[in-house]
C-alpha positions in Angstrom: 118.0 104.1 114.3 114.6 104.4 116.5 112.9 107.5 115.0 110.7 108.8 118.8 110.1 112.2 117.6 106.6 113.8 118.0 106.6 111.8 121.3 107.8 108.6 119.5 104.3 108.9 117.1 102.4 110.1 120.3 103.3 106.7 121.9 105.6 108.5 124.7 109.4 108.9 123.7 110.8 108.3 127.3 109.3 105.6 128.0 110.0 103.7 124.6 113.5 105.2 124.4 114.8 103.5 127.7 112.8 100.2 126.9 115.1 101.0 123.3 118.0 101.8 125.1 118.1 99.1 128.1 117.3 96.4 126.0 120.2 97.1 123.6 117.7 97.3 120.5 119.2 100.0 118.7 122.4 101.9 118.1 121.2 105.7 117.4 117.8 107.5 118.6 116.3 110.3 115.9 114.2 113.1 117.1 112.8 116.1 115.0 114.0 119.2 116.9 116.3 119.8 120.3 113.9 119.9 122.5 112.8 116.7 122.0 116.3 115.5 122.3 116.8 117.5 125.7 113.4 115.9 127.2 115.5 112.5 126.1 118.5 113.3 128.2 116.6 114.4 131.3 114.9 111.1 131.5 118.1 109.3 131.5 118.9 108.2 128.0 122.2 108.0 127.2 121.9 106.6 123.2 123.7 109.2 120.1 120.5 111.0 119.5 120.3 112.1 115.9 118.2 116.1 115.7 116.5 115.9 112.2 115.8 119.6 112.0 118.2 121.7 114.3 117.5 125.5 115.0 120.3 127.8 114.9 119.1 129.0 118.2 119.3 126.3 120.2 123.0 125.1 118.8 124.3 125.6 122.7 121.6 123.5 123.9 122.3 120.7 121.3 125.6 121.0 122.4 125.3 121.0 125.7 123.6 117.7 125.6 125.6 116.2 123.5 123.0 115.6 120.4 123.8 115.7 116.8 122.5 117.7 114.1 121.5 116.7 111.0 122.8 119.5 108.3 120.7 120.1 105.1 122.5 123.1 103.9 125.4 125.2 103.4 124.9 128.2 105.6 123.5 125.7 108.3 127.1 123.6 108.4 129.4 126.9 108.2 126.8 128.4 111.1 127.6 125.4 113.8 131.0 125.5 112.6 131.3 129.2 113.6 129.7 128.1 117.1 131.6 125.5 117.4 134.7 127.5 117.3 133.2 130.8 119.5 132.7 128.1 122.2 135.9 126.9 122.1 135.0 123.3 120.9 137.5 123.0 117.6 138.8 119.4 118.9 137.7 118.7 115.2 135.7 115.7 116.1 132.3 116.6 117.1 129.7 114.3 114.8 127.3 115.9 112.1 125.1 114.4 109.4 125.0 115.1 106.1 121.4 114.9 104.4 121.4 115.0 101.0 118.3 115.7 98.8 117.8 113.3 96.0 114.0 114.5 95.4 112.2 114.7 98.3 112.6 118.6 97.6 112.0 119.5 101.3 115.8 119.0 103.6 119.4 118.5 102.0 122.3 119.0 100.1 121.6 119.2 96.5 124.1 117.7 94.0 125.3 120.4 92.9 126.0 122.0 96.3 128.6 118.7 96.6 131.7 120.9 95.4 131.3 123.4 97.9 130.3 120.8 100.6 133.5 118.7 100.1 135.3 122.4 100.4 133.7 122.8 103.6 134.7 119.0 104.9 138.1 119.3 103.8 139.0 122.3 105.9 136.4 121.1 108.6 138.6 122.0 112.1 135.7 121.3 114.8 133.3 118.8 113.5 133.4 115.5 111.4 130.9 113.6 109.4 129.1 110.6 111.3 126.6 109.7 108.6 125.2 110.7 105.3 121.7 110.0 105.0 119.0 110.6 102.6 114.9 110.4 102.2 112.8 108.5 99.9 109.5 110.3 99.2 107.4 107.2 98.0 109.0 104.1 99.9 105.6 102.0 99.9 104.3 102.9 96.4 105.1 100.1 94.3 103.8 102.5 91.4 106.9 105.0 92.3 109.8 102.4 92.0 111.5 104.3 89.4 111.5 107.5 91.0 112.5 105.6 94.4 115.6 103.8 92.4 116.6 107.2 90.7 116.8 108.7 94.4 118.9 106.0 95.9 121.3 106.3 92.7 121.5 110.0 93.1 122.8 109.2 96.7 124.7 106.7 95.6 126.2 108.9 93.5 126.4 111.2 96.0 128.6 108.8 98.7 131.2 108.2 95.3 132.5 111.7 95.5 132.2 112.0 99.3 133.6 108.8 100.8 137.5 109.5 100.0 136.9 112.4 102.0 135.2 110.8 105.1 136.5 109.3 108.4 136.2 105.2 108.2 133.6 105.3 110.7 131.2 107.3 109.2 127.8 105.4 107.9 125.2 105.7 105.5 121.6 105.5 105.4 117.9 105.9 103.4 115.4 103.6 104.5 112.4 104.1 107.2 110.2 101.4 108.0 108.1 100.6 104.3 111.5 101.1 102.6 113.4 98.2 104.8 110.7 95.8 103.6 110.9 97.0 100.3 114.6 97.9 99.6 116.8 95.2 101.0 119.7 95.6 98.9 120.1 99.3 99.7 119.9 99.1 103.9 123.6 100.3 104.2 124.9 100.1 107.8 121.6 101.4 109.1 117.8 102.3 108.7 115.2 104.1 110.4 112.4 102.8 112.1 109.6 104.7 113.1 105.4 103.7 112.7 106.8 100.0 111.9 107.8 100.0 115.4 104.1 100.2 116.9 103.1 97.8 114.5 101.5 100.0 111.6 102.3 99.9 107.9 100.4 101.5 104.7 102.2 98.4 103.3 99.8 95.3 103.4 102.4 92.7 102.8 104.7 94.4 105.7 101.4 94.4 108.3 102.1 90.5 107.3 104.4 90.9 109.6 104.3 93.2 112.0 102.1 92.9 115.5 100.0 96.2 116.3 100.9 97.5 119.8 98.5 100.1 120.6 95.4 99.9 122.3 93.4 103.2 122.9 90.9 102.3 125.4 87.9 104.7 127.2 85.2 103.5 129.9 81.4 104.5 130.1 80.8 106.9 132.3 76.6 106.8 132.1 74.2 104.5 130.5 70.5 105.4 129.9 67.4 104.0 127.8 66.4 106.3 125.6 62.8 106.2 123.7 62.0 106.3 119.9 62.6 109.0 118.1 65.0 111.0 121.0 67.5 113.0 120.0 71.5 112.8 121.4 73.7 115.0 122.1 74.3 118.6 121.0 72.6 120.0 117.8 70.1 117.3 118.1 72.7 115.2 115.4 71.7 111.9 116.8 68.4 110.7 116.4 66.8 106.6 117.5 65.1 104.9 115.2 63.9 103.0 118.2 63.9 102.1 121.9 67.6 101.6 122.8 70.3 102.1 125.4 72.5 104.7 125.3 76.5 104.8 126.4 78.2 108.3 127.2 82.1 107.7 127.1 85.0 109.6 128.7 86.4 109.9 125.1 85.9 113.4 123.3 88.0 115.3 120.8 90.2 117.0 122.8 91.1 113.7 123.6 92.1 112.7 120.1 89.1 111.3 118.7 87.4 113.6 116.2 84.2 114.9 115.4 84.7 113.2 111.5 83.8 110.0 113.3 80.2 110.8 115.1 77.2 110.0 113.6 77.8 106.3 113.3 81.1 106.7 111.4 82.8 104.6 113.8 82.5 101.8 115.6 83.6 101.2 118.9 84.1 97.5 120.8 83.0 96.5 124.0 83.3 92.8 124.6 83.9 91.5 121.2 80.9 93.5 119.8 81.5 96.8 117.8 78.9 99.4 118.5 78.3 102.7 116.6 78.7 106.4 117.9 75.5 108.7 117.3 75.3 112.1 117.7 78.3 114.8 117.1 81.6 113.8 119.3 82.0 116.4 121.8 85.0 118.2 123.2 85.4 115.6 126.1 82.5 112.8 125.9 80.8 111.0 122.8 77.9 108.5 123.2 77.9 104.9 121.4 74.1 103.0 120.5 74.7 99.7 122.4 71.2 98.7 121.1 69.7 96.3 123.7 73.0 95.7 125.1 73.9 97.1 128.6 77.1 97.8 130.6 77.5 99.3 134.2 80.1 102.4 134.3 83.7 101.5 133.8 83.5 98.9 131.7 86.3 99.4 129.1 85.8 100.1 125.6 88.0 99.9 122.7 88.8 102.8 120.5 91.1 100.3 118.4 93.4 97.9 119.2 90.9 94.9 119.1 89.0 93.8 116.2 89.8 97.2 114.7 93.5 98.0 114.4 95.3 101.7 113.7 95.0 101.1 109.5 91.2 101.2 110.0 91.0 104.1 112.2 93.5 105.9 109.9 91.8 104.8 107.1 88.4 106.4 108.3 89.9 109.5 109.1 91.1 109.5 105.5 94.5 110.0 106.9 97.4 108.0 107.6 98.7 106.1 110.9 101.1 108.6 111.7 98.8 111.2 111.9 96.5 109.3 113.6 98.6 108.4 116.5 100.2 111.5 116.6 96.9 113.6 117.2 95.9 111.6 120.4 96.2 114.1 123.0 98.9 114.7 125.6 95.9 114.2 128.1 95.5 110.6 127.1 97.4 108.1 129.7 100.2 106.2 128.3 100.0 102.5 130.2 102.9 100.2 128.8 102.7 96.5 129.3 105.0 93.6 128.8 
């Protein structure tokens, strides 16, 4: 299972759902809400498409477009069974996951909701269960093994009292992308890739391994020599400590890239060599010290994606790689290369 939602980690979910889908890479597509599953099917995908976190309101939609909801509660499951039936759809076979919570304490089933559940899938007359999935909460902390291995036996514990109850196709499923590096004996008949697709991992010895993807390029738009002492940019933030030359980029923070890394708090590549921003970043430019260097306008510079990969720009935004990508704005071109 490809996990695209948040437009596939801000990387464009149409696009890298039909490269998914026409080069037979996966079997299911996962995406967190119906709308993003809708956007799917308009462009032409055709893949089961799993909705993490389906609204009540928009069951017709799902429906519709023949995308499958993942059911975390009670009420939820006896709600789309209700719909299914006031639309007429009680063929009996119309596919829903079951997500059960084994300590992630945010979606699922909890165990002792299982009695009711198997009440509920016994006397099911318009829907049956595709998979049963749960979530680890600490996949790549070493330090959190125990707690990791005490939530895969609470769903294994779980499957024991569901499975003589389940159609023979149904699957199973806990893994994302640190937990299939970490986890092999517990993949099941699927996992769920998502940031490892791109390339990006918290997880050292899975980077190992993996091939970053993305490169977030700008170009210079001006370049000027700028005296001693001169100040840059609004508020006066930047100040030279000597003659140098000066780069305005068409990079700003609506953009994605944000004010926590002006002032020389990042560095920026042009040709091999990383150069520093100064001054504040603003809303739609930011300016880099290239020193004695100088470059005409359009040269491209790199955000990262060249000696500095996703990990380090996460890791100077004190964040982590999914937010990272995910905040690069809608306004950003998405180029895809062979």
């Amino acid at each position: 299972m490809l996990v695209v939602k948040a437009s596939a980690y801000g990387n464009g979910a149409n696009d890298i759902a039909k490269l998914a889908e026409e080069e037979k890479l996966v079997e299911y597509l996962a995406v967190a809400d119906v709308d993003e599953g809708v956007k799917l099917r308009k462009a032409g995908i055709h893949l089961p498409i799993l909705i993490l976190n389906p609204a009540r309101t928009a069951f017709e939609e799902m429906v519709h477009h023949c995308l499958e909801p993942e059911i975390h509660q009670l009420e939820l499951l006896i709600d789309f069974e209700s719909y299914l039936k006031s639309a007429g759809l009680d063929s009996g076979n119309y596919p829903v996951h079951l997500k059960i919570n084994t300590g992630m304490n945010r979606l699922g089933f909890d165990l002792n909701d299982l009695p009711q559940l198997k009440k509920l899938i016994k006397i099911a007359e318009a829907w049956e269960v595709r998979s049963v999935l749960t979530h680890l909460s600490c996949s790549g902390d070493e330090s959190e093994d125990d707690f990791s291995f005490g939530q895969l036996n609470q769903f294994e514990e779980a499957l024991s009292e569901l499975k003589p109850l389940l159609p023979r196709s149904c699957f199973f499923h806990a893994l994302n992308t640190d937990g299939i590096q970490r986890f092999p004996d517990h993949h099941y008949q699927m996992v769920r890739l998502g940031v490892g697709l791109y390339g990006a991992s918290a997880l050292k010895e899975l980077r190992k391994n993996l091939k970053e993807v993305n490169h977030f390029v700008c170009r210079i738009t001006q370049v000027r020599t700028v005296e001693a002492n001169a100040s840059i940019g609004y508020g006066r933030k930047g100040k030279t400590k000597e003659k140098t030359n000066i780069a305005t980029l068409a990079l700003g923070y609506a953009d994605g890239f944000p004010r926590k890394l002006g002032q020389g708090n990042w560095q920026l590549e042009i040709d091999g060599k990383l150069y520093p921003t100064i001054g504040s970043i603003c809303m739609d430019l930011c300016m880099i010290d290239l020193g004695n260097d100088w470059y005409p306008p359009q040269t491209k510079v790199t955000i990262f994606g060249g000696i500095k990969g996703i990990q380090d720009y996460a890791e100077a935004l004190e964040t982590i790689s999914y937010e990272a990508m995910t905040n690069i704005s809608a306004r950003v071109k998405r180029i895809f290369h062979d």
